[in-house]
C-alpha positions in Angstrom: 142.0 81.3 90.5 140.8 80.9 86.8 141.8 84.6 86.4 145.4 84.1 87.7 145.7 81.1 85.5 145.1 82.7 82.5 147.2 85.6 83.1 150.0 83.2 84.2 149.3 81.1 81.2 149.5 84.4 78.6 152.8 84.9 80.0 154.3 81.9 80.4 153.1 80.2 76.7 154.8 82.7 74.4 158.3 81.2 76.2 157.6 77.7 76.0 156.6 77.9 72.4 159.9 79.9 72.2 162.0 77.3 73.9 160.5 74.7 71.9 160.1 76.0 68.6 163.3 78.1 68.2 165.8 76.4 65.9 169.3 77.2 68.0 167.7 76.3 71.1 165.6 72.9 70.2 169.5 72.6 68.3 171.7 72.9 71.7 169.0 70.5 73.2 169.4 67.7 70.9 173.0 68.1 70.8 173.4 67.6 74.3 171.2 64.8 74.0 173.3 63.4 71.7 176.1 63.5 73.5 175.0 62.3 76.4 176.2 58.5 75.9 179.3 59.6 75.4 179.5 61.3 78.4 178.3 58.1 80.1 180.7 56.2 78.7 183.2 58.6 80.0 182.4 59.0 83.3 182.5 55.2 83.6 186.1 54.8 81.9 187.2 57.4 84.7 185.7 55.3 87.6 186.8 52.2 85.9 190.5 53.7 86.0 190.4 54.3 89.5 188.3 51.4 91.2 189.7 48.6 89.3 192.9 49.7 88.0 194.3 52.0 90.6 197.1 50.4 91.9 196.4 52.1 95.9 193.0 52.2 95.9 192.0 49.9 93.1 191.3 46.3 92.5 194.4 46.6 91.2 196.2 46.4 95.1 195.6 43.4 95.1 198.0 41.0 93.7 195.9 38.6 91.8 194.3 41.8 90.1 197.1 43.5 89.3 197.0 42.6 86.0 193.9 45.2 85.7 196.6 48.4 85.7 197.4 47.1 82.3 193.8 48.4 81.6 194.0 52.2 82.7 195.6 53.7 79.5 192.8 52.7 77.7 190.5 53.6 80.2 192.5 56.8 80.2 192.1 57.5 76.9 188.6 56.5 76.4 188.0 59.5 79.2 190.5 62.0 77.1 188.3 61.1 74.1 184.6 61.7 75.7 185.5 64.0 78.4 188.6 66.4 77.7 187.9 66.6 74.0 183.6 67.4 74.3 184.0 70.8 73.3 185.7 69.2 69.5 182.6 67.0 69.6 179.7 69.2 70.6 180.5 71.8 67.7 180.7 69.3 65.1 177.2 68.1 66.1 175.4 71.5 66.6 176.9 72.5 63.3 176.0 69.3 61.8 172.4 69.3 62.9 172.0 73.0 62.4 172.9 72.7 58.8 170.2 69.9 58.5 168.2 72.4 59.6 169.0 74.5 56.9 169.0 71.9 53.8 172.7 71.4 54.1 174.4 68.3 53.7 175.3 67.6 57.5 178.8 66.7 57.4 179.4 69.8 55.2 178.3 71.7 58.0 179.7 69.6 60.8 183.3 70.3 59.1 182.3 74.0 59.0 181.9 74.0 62.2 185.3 72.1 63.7 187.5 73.6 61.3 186.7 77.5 62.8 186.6 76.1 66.4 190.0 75.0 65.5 190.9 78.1 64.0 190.2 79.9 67.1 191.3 78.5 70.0 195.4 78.3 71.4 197.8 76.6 69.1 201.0 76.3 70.9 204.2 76.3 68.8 206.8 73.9 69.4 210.6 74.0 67.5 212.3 71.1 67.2 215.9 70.9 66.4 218.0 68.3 64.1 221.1 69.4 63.0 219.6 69.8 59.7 217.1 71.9 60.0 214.8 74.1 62.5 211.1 72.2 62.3 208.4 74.7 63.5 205.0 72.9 64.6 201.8 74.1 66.1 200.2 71.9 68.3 196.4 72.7 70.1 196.4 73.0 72.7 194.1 70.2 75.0 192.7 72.8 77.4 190.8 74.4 74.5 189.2 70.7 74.0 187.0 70.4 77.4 184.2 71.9 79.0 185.8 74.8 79.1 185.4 75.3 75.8 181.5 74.8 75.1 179.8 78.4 75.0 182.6 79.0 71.8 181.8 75.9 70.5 177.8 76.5 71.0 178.3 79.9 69.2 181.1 79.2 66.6 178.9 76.1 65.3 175.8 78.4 65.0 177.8 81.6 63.3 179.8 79.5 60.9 177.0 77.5 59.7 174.6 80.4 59.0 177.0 82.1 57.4 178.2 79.5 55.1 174.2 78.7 54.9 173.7 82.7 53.7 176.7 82.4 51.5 175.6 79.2 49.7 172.5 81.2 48.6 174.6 83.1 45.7 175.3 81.0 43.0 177.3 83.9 41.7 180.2 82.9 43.9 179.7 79.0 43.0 182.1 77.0 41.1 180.2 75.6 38.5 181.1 71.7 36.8 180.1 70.5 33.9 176.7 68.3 33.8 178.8 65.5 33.3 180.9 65.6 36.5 179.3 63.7 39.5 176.7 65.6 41.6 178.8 64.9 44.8 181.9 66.5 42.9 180.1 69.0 41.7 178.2 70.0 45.4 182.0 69.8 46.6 183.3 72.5 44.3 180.1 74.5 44.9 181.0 75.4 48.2 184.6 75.6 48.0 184.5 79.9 48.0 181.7 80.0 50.5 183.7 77.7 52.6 186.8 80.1 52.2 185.2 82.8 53.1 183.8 81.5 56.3 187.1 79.9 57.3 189.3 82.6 56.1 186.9 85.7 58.4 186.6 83.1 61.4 190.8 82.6 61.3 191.3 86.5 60.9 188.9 87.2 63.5 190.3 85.4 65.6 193.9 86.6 65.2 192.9 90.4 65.2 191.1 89.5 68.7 194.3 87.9 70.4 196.6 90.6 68.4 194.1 93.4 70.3 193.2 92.0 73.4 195.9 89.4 73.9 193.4 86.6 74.9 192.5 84.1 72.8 188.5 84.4 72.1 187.9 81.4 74.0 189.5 82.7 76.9 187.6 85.4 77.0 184.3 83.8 76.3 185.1 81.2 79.3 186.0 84.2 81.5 183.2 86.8 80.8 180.5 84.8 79.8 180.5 80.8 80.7 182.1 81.0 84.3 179.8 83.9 85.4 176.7 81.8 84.3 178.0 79.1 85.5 178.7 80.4 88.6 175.0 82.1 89.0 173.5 79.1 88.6 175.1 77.2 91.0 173.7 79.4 94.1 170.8 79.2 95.9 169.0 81.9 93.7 170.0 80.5 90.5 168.5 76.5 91.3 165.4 78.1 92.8 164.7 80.1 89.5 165.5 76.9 87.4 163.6 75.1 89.3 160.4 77.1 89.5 160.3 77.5 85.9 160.9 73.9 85.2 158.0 73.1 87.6 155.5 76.0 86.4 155.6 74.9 83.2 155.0 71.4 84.1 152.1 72.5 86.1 150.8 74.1 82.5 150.9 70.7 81.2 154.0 71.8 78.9 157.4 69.9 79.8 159.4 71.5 81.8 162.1 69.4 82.0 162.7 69.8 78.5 161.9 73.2 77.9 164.8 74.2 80.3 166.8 71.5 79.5 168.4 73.4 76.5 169.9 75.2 79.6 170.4 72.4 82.2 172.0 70.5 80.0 174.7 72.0 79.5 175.5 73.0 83.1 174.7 69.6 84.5 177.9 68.3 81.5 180.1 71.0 81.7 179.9 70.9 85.8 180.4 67.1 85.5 183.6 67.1 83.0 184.9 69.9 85.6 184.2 67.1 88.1 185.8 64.6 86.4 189.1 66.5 85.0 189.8 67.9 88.3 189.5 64.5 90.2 191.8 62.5 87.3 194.5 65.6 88.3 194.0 64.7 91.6 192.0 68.1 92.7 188.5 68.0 94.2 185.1 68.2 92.5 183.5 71.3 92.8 180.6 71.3 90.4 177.2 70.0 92.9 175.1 70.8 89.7 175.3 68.2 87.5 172.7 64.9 86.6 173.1 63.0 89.6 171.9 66.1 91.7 168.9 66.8 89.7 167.9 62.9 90.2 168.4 62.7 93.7 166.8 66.0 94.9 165.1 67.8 92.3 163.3 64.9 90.2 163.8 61.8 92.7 160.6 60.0 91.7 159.5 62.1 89.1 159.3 65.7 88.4 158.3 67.7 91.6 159.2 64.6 93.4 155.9 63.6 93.0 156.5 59.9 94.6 155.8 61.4 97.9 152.6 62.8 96.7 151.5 59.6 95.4 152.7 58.0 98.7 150.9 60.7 100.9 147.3 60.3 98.4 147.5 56.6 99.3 148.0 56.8 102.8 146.2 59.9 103.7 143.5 61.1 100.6 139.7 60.2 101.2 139.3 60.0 97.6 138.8 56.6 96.4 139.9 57.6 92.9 143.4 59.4 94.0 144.1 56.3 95.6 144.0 53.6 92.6 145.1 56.3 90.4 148.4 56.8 92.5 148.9 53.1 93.5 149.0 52.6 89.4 151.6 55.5 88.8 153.7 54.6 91.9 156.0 51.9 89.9 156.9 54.3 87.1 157.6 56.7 89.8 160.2 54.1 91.1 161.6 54.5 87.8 161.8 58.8 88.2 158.6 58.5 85.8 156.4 61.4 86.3 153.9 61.5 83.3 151.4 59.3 84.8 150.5 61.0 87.7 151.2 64.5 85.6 148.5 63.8 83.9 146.4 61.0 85.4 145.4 62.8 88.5 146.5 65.4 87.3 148.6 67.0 88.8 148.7 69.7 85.7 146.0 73.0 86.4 145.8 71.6 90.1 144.8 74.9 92.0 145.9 72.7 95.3 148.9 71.3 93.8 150.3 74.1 93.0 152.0 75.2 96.0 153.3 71.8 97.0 154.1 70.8 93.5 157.2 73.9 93.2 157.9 74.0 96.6 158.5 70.8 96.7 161.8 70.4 94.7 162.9 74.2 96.0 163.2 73.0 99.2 164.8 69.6 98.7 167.0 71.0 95.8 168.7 73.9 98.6 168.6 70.7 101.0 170.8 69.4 98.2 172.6 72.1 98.2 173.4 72.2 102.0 174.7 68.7 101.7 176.9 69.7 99.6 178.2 72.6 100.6 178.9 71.1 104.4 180.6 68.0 102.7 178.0 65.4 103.8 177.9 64.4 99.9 180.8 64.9 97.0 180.4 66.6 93.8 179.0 63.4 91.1 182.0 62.3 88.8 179.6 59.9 87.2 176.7 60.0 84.8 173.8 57.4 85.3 171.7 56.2 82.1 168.1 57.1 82.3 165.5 54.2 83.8 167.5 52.8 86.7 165.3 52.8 89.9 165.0 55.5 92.9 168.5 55.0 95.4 170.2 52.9 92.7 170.4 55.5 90.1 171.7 58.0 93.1 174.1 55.3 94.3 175.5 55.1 90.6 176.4 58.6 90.2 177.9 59.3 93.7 179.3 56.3 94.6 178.3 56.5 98.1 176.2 54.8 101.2 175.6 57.9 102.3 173.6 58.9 99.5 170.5 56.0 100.5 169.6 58.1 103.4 169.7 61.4 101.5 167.3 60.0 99.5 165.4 58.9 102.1 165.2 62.3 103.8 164.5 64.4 100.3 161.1 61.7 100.0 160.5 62.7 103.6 160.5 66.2 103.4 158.6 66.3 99.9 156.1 64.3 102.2 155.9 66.7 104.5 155.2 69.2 102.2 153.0 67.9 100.2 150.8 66.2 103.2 149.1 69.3 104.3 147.6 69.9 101.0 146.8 66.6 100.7 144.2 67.2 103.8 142.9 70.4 102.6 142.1 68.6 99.5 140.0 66.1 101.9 138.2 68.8 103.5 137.1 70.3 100.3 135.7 66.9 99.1 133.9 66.1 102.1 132.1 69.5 101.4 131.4 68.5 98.1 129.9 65.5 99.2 127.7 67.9 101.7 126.9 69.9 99.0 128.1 72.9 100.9 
């Protein structure tokens, strides 16, 4: 077992320190991070609109409420601004964040960053007639805003800001100010021609790929590259590889949770703003993978759903010490809090554990998926803040009843997988105590 370990471990290292060292990745991970109360706050404003101020299903029938429909624009807008604009908002804060990286000022970078997302995706032209004149306008178009958008944004913020980055590196090519002049003036003239350059090759490549192709390169990217991913991972194959890495490299004491998260993340947002559009236009959600799923069947109670293993080591383990040690980690488990018993049992380099520990969430994450695909459950349109209890933070991001005895079943079959090892563990420490 020692043997497989270390061969496991040798293979398995080199990526986590990859994930977690590599500046675009540990970049795309805090930006979604960052984001993420705004994406809270916008999947609330959308339920807001429709519980309280939807005049037919609302509060807002009933007469004495119906003052609330005077609400919905701005909970209408508030949801244009965190939802259908995301993509606007993501590249400014990868590009900001990734010229930190680089010894840039941030909001240099950041403005880097939006103005060649702008550049690239649809403008729609619009003529308006007076009888003076003809007044031609471009206008953006919104579709370009949302999640739709994201893999450009993710790789337009990275390519703009290294290149400006690469560019700032000649002084040659700097506008140089007198000592006099302010050094905030001056550092603004300084990048002026590196700031061309970026922004005038982004705009042209642009146009030359919709003059050649005639897609718009966000088109294309949403069509070759994010949809197909998008739609790999949400298949049976795709959650049980995200999943068994996520809990392998949990079992190696490094987090797995945030190592993939740099990939989660963005599927779980993107998956919910698809939710969350189509529902406001009156369409059906789609997208199962998104937060509230990975809370109610992949990390209910902690990662590996490891509230059924303290459960089942209280009830069922002959060790004195598994059973004070999980009593103690059971309330953070309440709260999804898995560190305690990760490392406090530990569960981590657990030959026994092993199996149960990523077979676990497997199973309970394609009994997600069954759920969802036979319509027991909808697609979440609603993001829950991290630290609300087991069934409440379910409830909150599906809105349903049905949902508490989901719950109930995914601690049940964790239970049942995780009990048998829980007695072979017993049998193995009564022939310790033999001596055998």
């Amino acid at each position: 077992m020692n043997a497989l370990v270390d061969k496991i471990s040798k293979l398995l290292m080199p990526f986590a320190k990859f994930m977690n060292t590599n500046k675009y990745i540990t970049t795309i991970r805090d930006t979604f991070v960052l984001y993420m109360p705004f994406i809270m706050v916008g999947s609330f404003a959308s339920l807001f609109s429709s519980l309280l101020c939807s005049d037919t299903i609302g509060l807002a029938a009933i007469d004495i409420f119906s003052w609330l429909t005077l609400l919905q624009p701005a909970f209408n807008a508030l949801n244009f601004a965190t939802i259908s604009c995301m993509s606007l908002i993501i590249v400014a804060i990868l590009g900001g964040l990734l010229g930190k990286k680089n010894g840039m000022k941030s909001y240099t970078a950041a403005g880097i960053a939006f103005c060649c997302y702008i550049s690239l995706i649809p403008q729609e032209v619009q003529a308006t007639i007076d009888e003076a004149s003809a007044i031609v306008s471009n206008t953006l178009s919104a579709s370009s805003f949302n999640a739709q958008g994201l893999f450009l944004a993710i790789f337009v913020a990275i390519i703009s800001v290294e290149l400006f980055s690469f560019l700032m590196k000649f002084e040659k090519i700097k506008i140089k100010m007198p000592k006099e002049v302010p050094e905030g003036i001056s550092s603004s003239f300084n990048a002026i021609i590196p700031a061309a350059i970026v922004l005038f090759l982004m705009a042209i490549i642009g146009g030359m790929f919709k003059s050649g192709t005639g897609y718009y390169i966000n088109e294309w990217f949403y069509n070759v590259l994010q949809a197909p991913f998008h739609s790999i991972t949400e298949t049976p194959l795709g959650l049980i590889i995200i999943v068994f890495m996520t809990q392998i490299l949990w079992w190696f004491g490094i987090h797995g949770g945030m190592v993939m998260s740099s990939v989660t993340e963005g599927l779980m947002i993107a998956g919910l703003a698809a939710n969350i559009e189509a529902v406001n236009s009156g369409a059906v959600a789609t997208h199962w993978f998104t937060k509230a799923f990975n809370v109610t069947f992949l990390a209910a109670g902690g990662s590996g759903i490891v509230i059924s293993l303290l459960v089942c080591l209280i009830l069922f383990s002959k060790r004195d010490e598994y059973k004070q040690i999980s009593k103690a980690c059971l309330i953070p488990a309440l709260f999804s809090i898995s560190e305690p018993a990760m490392f406090g049992l530990p569960i981590i380099l657990d030959s026994i554990l092993l199996i149960p520990f990523v077979l676990a969430p497997i199973v309970t994450g394609l009994f997600g998926y069954a759920v969802h695909y036979f319509g027991l459950l909808a697609c979440s349109t609603v993001d829950q803040p991290f630290g609300l209890p087991i069934f409440i933070r379910p409830f909150v991001g599906y809105q349903s009843l049905n949902v508490i005895w989901i719950c109930l079943m995914v601690f049940v079959i964790a239970f049942l997988i995780y009990l048998p090892f829980v007695l072979i563990s017993n049998k193995l420490y009564e022939k310790e105590k033999k001596g055998e």
